[in-house]
Structure formats: C-alpha cells, structure tokens
N, C-alpha and C positions, 0 to 999 in steps of 0.2 A: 524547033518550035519558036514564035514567040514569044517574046518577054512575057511573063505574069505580073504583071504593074499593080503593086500593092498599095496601102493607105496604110503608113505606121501615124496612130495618134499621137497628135499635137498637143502639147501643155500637161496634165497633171500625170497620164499614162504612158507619155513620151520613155520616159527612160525605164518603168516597170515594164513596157514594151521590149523594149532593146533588152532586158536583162533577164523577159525570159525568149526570146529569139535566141539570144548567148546558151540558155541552157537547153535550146530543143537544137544545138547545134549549127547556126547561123551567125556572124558576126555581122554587124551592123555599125558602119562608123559614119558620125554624125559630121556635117563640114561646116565650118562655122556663116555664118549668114546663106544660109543653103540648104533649101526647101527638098534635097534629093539628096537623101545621105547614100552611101554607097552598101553594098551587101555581096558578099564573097559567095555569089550566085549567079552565074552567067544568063539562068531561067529566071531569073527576077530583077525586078527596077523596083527601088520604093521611093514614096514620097509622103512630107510632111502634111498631114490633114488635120485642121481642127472635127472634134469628135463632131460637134455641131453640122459638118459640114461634110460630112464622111457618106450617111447615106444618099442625098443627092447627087455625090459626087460621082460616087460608085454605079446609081442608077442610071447618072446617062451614060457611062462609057468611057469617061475619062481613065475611074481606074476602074480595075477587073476586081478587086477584092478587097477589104481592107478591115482596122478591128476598130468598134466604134461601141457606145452604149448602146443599150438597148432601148433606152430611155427617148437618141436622139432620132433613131430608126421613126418610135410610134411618134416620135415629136413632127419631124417632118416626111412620116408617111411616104418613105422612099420605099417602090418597087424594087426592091431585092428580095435576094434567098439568105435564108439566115441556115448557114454550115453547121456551128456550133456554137457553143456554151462556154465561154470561159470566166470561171472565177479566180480573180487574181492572186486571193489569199486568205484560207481559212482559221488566221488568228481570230478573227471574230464571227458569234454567229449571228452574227446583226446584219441583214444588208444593205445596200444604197436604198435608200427611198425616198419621194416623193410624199411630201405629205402639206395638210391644210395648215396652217400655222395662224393663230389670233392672241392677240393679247391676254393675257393671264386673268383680267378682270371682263372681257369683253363678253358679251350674249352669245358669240360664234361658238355652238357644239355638237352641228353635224354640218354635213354640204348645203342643205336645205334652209339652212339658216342664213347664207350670205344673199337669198333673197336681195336685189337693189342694194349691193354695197358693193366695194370697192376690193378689187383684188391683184393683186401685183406679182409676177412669176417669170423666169425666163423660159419659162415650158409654158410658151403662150399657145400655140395651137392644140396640145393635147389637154389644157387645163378648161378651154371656149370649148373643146369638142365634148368633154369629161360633161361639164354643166350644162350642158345644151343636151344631152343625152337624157338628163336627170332632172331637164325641164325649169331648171333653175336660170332667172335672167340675173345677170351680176356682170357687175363692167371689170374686164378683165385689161390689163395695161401689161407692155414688157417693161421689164427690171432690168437695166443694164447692167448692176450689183447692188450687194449692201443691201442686198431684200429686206431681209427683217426689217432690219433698221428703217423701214421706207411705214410699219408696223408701229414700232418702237413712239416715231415721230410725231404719232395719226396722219399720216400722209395716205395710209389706207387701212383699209379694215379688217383685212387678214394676205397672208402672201403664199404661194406653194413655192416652196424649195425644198433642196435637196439635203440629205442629214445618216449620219448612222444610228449614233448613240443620243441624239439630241439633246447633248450636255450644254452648245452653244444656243438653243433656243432657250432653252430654260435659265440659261445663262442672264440673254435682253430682257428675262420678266415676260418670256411668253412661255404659248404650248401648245403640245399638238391636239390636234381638233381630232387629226384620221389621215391614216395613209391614202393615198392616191393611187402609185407606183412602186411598183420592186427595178429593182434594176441592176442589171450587170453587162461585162462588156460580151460582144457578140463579133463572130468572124461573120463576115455578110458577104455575098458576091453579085455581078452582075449577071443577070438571068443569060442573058446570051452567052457572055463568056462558059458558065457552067455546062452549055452543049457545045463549046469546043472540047475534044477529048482531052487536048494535050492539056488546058488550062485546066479543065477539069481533074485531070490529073494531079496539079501540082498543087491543088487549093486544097483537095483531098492529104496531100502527103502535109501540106504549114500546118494543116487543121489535126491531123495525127501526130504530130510531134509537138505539136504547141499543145494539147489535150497531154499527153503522155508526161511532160516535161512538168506539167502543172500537179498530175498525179502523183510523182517520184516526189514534189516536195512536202507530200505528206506521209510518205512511203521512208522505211526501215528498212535493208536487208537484217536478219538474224543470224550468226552462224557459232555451231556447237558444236561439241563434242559429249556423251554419253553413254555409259555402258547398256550394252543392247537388250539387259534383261530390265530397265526400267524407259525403253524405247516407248512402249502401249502409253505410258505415264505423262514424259514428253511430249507427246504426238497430243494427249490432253488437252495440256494446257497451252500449247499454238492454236490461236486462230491462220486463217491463210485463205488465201484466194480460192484453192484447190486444194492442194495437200501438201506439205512440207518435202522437200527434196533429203531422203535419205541415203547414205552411202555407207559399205560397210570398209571400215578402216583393214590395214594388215595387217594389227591383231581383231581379230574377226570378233572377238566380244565386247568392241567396241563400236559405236556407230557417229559419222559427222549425220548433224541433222541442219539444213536450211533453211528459212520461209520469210516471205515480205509481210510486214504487218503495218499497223499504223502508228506512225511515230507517238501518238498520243499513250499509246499502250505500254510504251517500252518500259517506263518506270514501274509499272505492275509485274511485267510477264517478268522480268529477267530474275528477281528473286525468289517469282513461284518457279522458275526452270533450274536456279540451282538450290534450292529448297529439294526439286525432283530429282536431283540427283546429275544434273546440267554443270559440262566444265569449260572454263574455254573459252565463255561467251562471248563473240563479238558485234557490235552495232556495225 
C-alpha cells in the first residue's frame, strides 16, 4: 500500500503527541531542523503541522490524516471527516474553551452587548461567523498574541480566547462574559483517502490504538486473592466493564479474582476488598 502521510501537531501538542503514539506502540523520532520526523512504520510518513493549519492541509491532499483541534477544524471550515475524539488528559474536568472575555468594570455581559465595539481573537473566522449568525455587527480584528492584554490596554472592547480554568484572565482584572467553544483535539482524515481501503484501514487501526492507549491511562488492572466462600462479597464490591475474571486456585477454597477499574477508585475499593476478606492485592 501506500504511505499513510500523517500530520503530527506542531508547538504545544508536539510532544503530548509523540508520547502518546510511544504508548499506542509507535516510535516517533524527531530530527532536529526537520519538518518530517521519522516513525518505525514502513505504512506511515509523518509530518510537522501547525494545529492551525492542519485542517486545510489535510483537506486538499497534502496529507491523508492528521490530529488537530477541533477548534481549528470549525475555524477554518476544512472539508474533512472527523475519525475520532481524543482527549488528551483527564486531570482536569475543565475543558479547552473559547470564551467572550471584557474587562472586569466594562458594560460587556452577554454577545449582544458588543453591539459597534471592538473585538480582538485569533479565531477570527468562527468568532465573524459566531456574530453574524446572532445578528450582532462588531468589528472583529486578528490577534497575533497577548489578546487580553490588547483588553487590558483599551486597545479593544473585549477579546475571545482560549482558557481552562481562567485563573489568567481574572488574573489581567478581566472576565468571562460566556463561553463560545469546547474544544478538543480531533483525528480528521481526507475524505478521499478514507475510500481507499488500505488507508482506510490504517487510519482505523492509529485511531484504535491512540483511543485504547488514552483509555489504559485512566485504567487499573486489580488482582487478588480470596477464599471462595466470601467470593459473592468480592464480586460486590468490583465495579468492571463486564465481570471480573475469576480463577479457582489448587487449593480449590480459594479463588484469584481480576478486573480493570478506574484508577480514580482504587484508593476506595482496595480497603473495602480487604475489609472483605481480599488478600494479595495487586495494582
């Protein structure tokens, strides 16, 4: 077949990239001034893309597939297919977003408010399309950085940027008016590629391993030992996908019991399992 010519992201997802590709089982090595790192995959070519520039890129053909925001997809309205969903890390439950941002003292307290004022964003096309939708006329400008700050200045009247926990806008002496956007990254492909079979094929298998590989980091094995007449009790207190994998040992009154849970539970479950009567336990 060939190559599946990927789009690994450029700048802040660059190496949360590569590290999880490392754990869905691919090596990825970077070369220094060299837009085409290498991959221990005879079916794959990748290359460096800014997220920004990912979905037009991928839409004309350049590449076959690549992982980019979602943000930058609806930003510049590339014709692709969106594979999957990846979220890169569930420490937080805050997501990416988009949101209105106006100074802390200003009149700005919903969309409808920047009515004839001044707005400043690097998500300029989905920010004109957002307010034009919503019938609102406001002079929309790009930000090349330092948005707030462009806020902060009076340089304008409120800005959309991007934030989790918005410690840094409250930080400038502003606030948020109203989210805009969610946002997370996205495997995307080129519609044509995805009716070749074989590329279809392979974008299917990055998109199951990179899905799979993202799930194990919030994933536990559990394994145990207990005597089989408090087994009903055990079997209790696991949660599981299905059912816990039990085995009966060579002293037969005794049983190994298995199951994946969610890492977040483990400091609960392991002292109700040997409270029940659980020996052995391993993480």
């Amino acid at each position: 077949m060939k190559q599946l010519r990927f789009g690994i992201p450029k700048g802040s997802l660059e190496n949360a990239t590569i590290d999880l590709f490392a754990q869905a089982g691919w090596k990825i090595s970077g070369r220094a001034r060299n837009y085409f790192p290498a991959i221990d995959d005879d079916d794959m070519a990748c290359a460096l893309v800014r997220s920004q520039e990912m979905g037009p890129t991928v839409a004309s053909g350049t590449l076959d597939a690549g992982l980019t925001g979602l943000d930058w997809v609806m930003e510049t309205q590339a014709d692709v297919e969106t594979v999957c969903d990846l979220v890169y890390s569930k420490a937080s439950d805050k997501p990416s977003r988009w949101v209105l941002v106006a100074d802390r003292n200003s009149d700005i307290h919903s969309v409808e408010d920047l009515e004839g004022k001044k707005v400043v964003t690097e998500l300029l096309g989905f920010t004109r399309r957002y307010l034009e939708e919503r019938g609102v006329n406001a002079t929309v400008e790009f930000s090349w950085g330092a948005t707030e700050g462009k806020v902060v200045q009076g340089l304008a009247d409120a800005a959309v940027e991007i934030t989790e926990t918005g410690s840094t806008i409250k930080a400038h002496g502003l606030r948020i008016v109203c989210d805009l956007m969610h946002t997370h990254t996205v495997l995307i492909a080129n519609k044509e590629a995805m009716k070749d079979p074989d590329k279809r094929a392979k974008i299917d298998q990055v998109a199951l391993l990179l899905t799979a590989a993202l799930t194990a980091r919030e994933k536990v094995l559990l394994k145990m030992n207990a005597p089989a007449d408090v087994l009903d009790t055990i079997v209790g207190v696991l949660p599981s996908l299905n059912a816990p994998t039990v085995n009966h040992l060579s002293d037969e009154s005794w049983v190994a019991v298995e199951t994946v849970v969610d890492r977040d539970q483990v400091r609960i479950l392991i002292p109700k399992l040997r409270a029940a009567g659980a020996e052995g336990i391993l993480e």
